[in-house]
N, C-alpha and C positions, 0 to 999 in steps of 0.2 A: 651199532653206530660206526664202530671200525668198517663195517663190510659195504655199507652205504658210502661213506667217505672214499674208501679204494674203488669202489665201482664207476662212483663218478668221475675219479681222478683218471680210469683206465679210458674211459669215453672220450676223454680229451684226443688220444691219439686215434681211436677209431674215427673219428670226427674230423679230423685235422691233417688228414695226413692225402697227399697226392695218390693216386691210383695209377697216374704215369710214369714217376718217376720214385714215387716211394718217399718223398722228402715231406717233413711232418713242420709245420706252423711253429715260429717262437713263441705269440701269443697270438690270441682269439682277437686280436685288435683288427682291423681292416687293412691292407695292403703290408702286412708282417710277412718280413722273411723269411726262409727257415734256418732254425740254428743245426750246427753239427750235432752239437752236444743234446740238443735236443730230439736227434732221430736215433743217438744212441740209447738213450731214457726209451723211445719207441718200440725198439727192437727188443728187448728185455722185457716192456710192458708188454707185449704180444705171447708171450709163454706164460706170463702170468694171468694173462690172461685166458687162454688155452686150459690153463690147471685150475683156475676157478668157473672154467665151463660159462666166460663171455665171448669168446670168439674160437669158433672152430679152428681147430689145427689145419686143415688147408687152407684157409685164408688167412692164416697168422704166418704162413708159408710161404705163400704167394706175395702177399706184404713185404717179408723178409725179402725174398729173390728180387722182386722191383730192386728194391734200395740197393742192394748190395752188387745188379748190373748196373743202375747207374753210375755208382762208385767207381768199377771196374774201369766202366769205358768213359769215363770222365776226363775232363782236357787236364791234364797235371803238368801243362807248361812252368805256369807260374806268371803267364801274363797279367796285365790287370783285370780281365774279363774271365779268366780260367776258374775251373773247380777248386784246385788243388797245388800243391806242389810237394815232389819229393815223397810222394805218400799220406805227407799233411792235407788236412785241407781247409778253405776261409772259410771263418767265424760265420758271416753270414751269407746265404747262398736266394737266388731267385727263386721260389717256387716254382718257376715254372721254364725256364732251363736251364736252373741251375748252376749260373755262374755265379760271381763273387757282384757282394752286393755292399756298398757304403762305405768302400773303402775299407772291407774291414781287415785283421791282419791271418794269413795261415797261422791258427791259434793250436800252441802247441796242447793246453788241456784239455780243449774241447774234440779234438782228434783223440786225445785220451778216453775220453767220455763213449766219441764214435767206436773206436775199435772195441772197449769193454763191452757196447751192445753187441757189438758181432760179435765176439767171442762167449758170450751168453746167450747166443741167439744157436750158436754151433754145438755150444754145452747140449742144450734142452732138445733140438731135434736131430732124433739121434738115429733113427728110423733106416734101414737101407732102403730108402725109397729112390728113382731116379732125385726128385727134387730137393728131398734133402739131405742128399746125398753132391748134391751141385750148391746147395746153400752151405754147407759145411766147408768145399771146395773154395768156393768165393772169398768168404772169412778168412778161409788161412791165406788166401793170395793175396786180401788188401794189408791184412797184421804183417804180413812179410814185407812188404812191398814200400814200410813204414821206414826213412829212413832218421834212425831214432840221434843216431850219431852226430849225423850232418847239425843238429838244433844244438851241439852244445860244443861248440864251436874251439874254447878252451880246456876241452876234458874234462870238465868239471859242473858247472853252474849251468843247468840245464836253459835255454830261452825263452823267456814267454812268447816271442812268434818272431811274423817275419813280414816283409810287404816288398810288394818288387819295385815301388819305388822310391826305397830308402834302405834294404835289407834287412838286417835283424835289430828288433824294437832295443833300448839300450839300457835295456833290465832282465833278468834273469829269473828263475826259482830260487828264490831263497830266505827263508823263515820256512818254519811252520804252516803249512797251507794242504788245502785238497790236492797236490800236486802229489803226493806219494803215491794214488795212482796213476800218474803219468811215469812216474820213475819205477815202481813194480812193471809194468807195460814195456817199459823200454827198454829194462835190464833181461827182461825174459822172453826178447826175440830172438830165435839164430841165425837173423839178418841183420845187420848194422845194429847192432844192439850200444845200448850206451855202453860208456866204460866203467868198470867195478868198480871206481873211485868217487862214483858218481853220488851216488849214496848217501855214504859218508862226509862227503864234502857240503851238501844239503843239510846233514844235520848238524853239523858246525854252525851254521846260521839260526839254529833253534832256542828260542827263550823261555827256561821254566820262571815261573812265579807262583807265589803266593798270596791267592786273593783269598778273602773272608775266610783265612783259616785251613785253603785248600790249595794244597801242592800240585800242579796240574802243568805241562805244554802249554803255553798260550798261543792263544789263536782269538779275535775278539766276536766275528761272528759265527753262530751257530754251522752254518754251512760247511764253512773248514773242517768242523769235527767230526762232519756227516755225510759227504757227498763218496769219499771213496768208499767207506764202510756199504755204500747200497750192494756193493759187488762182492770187495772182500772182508771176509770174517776175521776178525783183529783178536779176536778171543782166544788168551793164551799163550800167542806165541809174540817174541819180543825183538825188536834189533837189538844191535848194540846199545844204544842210548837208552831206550827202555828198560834193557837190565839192568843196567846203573841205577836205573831211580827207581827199580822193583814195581817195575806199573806194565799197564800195555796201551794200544791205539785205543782200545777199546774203553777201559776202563777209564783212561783218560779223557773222554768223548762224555763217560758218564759225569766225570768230576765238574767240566765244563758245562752239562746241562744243570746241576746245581751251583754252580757263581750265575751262571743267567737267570734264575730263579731268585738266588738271594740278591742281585741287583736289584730287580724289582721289587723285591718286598720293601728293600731301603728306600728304592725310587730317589735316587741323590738330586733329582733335575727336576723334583714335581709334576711329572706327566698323569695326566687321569689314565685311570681303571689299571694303574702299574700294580700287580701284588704278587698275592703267593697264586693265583689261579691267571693270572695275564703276563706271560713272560715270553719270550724270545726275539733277541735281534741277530737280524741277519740282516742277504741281499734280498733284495726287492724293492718291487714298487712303494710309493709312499708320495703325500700330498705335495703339490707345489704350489702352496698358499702364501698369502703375503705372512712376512713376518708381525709375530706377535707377543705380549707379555707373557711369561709363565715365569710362576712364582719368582715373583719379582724383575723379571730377566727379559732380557728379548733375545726372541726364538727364530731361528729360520727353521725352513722345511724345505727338507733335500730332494724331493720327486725320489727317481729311482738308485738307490744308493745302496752302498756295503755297510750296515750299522755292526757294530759291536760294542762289547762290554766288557770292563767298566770306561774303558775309557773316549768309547763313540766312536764315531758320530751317533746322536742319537737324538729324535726329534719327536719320538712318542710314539714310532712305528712300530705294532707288533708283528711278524711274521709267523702266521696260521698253520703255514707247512712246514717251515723249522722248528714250532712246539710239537708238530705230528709224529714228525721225522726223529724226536726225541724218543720216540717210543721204545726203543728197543734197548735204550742206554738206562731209562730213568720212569717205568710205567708208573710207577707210583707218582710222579709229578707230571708227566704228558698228559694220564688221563683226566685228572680234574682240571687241567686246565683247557683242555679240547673240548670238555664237556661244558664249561663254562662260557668260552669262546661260541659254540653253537647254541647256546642261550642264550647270545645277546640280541636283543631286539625281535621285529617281526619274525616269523615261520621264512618267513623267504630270504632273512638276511642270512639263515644257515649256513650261506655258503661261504661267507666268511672266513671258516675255517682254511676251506682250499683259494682264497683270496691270496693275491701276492705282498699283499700288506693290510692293516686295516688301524686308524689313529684315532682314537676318542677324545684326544687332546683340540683336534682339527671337527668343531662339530655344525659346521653348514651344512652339512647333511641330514640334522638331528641326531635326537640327543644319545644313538648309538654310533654318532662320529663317520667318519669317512671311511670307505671302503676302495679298494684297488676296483676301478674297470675293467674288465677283460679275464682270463685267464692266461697262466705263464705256464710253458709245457715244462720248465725247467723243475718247475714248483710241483707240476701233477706227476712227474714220473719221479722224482724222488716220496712222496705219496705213496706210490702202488709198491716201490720195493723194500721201501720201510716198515710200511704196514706186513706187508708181505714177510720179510723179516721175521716182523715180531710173530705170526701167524704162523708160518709153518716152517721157516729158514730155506725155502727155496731157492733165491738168490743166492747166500753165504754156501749154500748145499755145491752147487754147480760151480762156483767160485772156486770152493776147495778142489775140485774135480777138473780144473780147469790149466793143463798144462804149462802155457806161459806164464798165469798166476803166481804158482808154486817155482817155475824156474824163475822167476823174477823176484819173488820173495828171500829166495833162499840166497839168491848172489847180492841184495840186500843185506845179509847177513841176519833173517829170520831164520830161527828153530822154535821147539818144543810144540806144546798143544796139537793139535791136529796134524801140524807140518812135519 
C-alpha cells in the first residue's frame, strides 16, 4: 500500500514539471502556477526516486540542472515582474517564464523549502561526473548567494517576506511553526548568515500546552509538525528549549499526532466519520459550500484553509497527506487510519488518501462526501519523503550528511544524538 501511495505521489513531479525550465506545477488544476516550495519538494522527489528505480539517474540529472540554471540566471532585480530578489525568491512563479505571478510576496519559507531541495539534490548526486559535478556547483552558488540576513531586518524576528511594492509584510516568524527550517538554513550559511541570536529569540515566542493529558509545543495543524522533519532528522538531539522539557522535535511531532487523533475521537463539533481511524487537520483544500446545521450549529466551510486542533478552524476537513505524513512519528495510528481512508467508497475513490482534503460532513457528492479536485504538489512531495522516511531514512540519511544542516543546527545551539 505504502509503495503504491509513494509511487503515485512521485508521478506527480514527473508529470508536472517543465522540461524548459525545470519549474514543477502547484496543482494539477488548469492554468496553476509554479510554487518555489513546490520544485524544492521536486528536486528531492527525483533521488527518491532514482533509489526506488522510477526515474533513471540521468534524467533525475538533467531535471535537477534545468531548474537550478534557471535559478541561476534568473532576473533577481526585485521588480514586480522578476524571479527573485536577494537570493529569495516569489512565492508563485509563471510556468512558463518564470516571473512573479499574483502579486505574490519573495516568501521567506518557501525559498527555505527551495534551497533544502537543492541541498538534497547535491547530498545524493555525488558522482565526479562533469554534470553532477556542475549540479553540485549550482547548489552551492544559489544557497550562498541567499541573503539570509537582509530578511531579519531587526536581528531578530526572522520576516515572513517581502513585495516591492510595499517592502517587508508586517509580521515576522514567530511561534512555533515549519519555519525552523528556514532558521537551520539561514544560520548554516557562510554568507550572510542570520545572526546567532536569532534562534533563540524565535523560541521565546513558543507555547507549550497541555492537551488531553499531553505535554507537547503547540502548533494546531499537522503540517508544522511535519514539513521540516522531511529533511531533517529531529531524533535525539535537542536545542535549548527541548532540554528544559526533556523532549525533542521529534518526539514532539509524535505527541501532536496523538492530540489529533484524540480530537477526533471526541470530535467536540460533530463532524461525520471524525474517529480513532479519520483524523488529521491541517492546510489544504476543503469544500466551499453554503453554510449549514451540524449538530445543532451552523457551519461554514473554509475552501482552502490552515485547520488545526483543538482549537480550529475546523469544518470536517480531513487532510489524507498529513495522516500519511504521520507515519514516521506515530505507525501505529497513521496506518489504520490510511488504511481506512483508502476504504472509503468506490476502487477509484482510493485516491483520496493523496487528495488535499476530503469532508464527509459536505456529502453532495454522496454518501462518501466531498473530495479535493486536483492534486497539490505541496501534499505529494511531502508523501514521497515521509513515506520514504519511514522506509528506509533516506532523506534524514543525507540531511545528517548535509553540511549547512549540521552548521546550522549546531549554531542553533543543537547537540547529542547523531550531531
Amino acid at each position: 500500500m505504502l509503495a503504491t501511495l509513494q509511487r503515485a505521489a512521485f508521478d506527480y513531479f514527473a508529470r508536472n514539471a517543465s522540461r524548459s525550465n525545470g519549474l514543477v506545477a502547484d496543482t494539477t488544476r488548469e492554468g496553476a502556477p509554479s510554487s518555489i516550495a513546490v520544485v524544492g519538494f521536486a528536486l528531492s522527489a527525483y533521488a527518491v526516486g532514482v533509489e526506488r528505480g522510477w526515474m533513471e539517474r540521468a534524467d533525475a540529472v538533467d531535471r535537477t540542472l534545468t531548474v537550478l540554471r534557471f535559478f541561476v540566471d534568473s532576473d533577481q532585480s526585485g521588480a514586480a515582474d522578476a524571479t527573485g530578489y536577494r537570493g529569495f525568491y516569489f512565492h508563485f512563479l509563471d510556468m512558463v517564464s518564470g516571473k512573479r505571478v499574483w502579486h505574490s510576496e519573495v516568501s521567506l519559507i518557501d525559498t527555505a523549502f527551495l534551497m533544502a531541495g537543492m541541498l538534497f539534490a547535491a547530498a545524493y548526486f555525488d558522482a565526479p561526473t562533469p554534470a553532477e559535478t556542475e549540479l553540485r556547483r549550482l547548489a552551492a552558488v544559489l544557497y550562498e548567494r541567499v541573503d539570509w540576513r537582509w530578511a531579519q531586518p531587526d536581528g531578530s524576528a526572522v520576516m515572513h517576506g517581502w513585495k516591492p511594492e510595499c517592502g517587508f509584510l508586517h509580521y515576522g516568524w514567530e511561534g512555533y511553526s515549519e519555519a525552523i527550517l528556514l532558521y537551520v538554513l539561514g544560520l548554516g550559511a557562510t554568507t550572510h548568515p542570520l545572526t546567532a541570536r536569532s534562534f533563540a529569540a524565535w523560541t521565546l515566542t513558543y507555547q507549550w500546552e497541555n492537551l488531553y493529558g499531553v505535554d507537547f509545543l503547540y502548533a494546531g495543524p499537522l503540517f508544522i509538525h511535519q514539513f521540516s522533519h522531511a529533511w531533517i532528522d529531529f531524533r535525539g538531539i535537542r536545542d535549548a528549549f527541548m532540554r528544559e522539557k526533556d523532549c525533542d522535535y521529534f518526539e514532539n511531532s509524535r505527541r501532536a499526532t496523538h492530540v489529533q487523533r484524540e480530537y477526533a475521537i471526541r470530535n467536540p463539533r460533530g463532524f461525520a466519520g471524525y474517529g480513532e481511524q479519520c483524523w488529521g487537520l491541517s492546510a489544504g483544500d476543503g469544500p466551499s459550500a453554503d453554510p449549514r446545521l451540524v449538530a445543532g450549529r451552523r457551519q461554514a466551510f473554509y475552501g482552502y484553509a490552515a485547520r488545526g486542533v483543538p482549537y480550529g478552524p475546523d469544518d470536517g476537513t480531513i487532510s489524507g497527506p498529513a495522516t500519511l505524513s504521520s507515519l514516521v512519528f506515530a505507525p501505529e495510528l497513521a496506518l489504520p487510519a490510511v488504511r481506512r481512508m483508502a476504504a472509503l467508497g468506490a476502487a477509484a475513490d482510493a485516491d483520496r488518501v493523496r487528495a488535499s482534503g476530503f469532508n464527509r460532513t459536505v456529502d453532495e457528492a454522496g454518501p462518501c462526501g466531498w473530495v479535493s479536485p486536483g492534486t497539490f504538489g505541496l501534499d505529494q512531495g511531502m508523501i514521497v519523503l515521509m513515506v520514504e522516511n519511514h522506509r528506509s531514512g533516506l532523506p534524514w540519511r543525507l540531511g545528517r550528511g548535509c553540511a549547512p544542516v549540521r552548521a546550522g543546527l549546531r549554531r542553533a545551539g543543537f547537540s547529542g544524538g547523531w550531531l
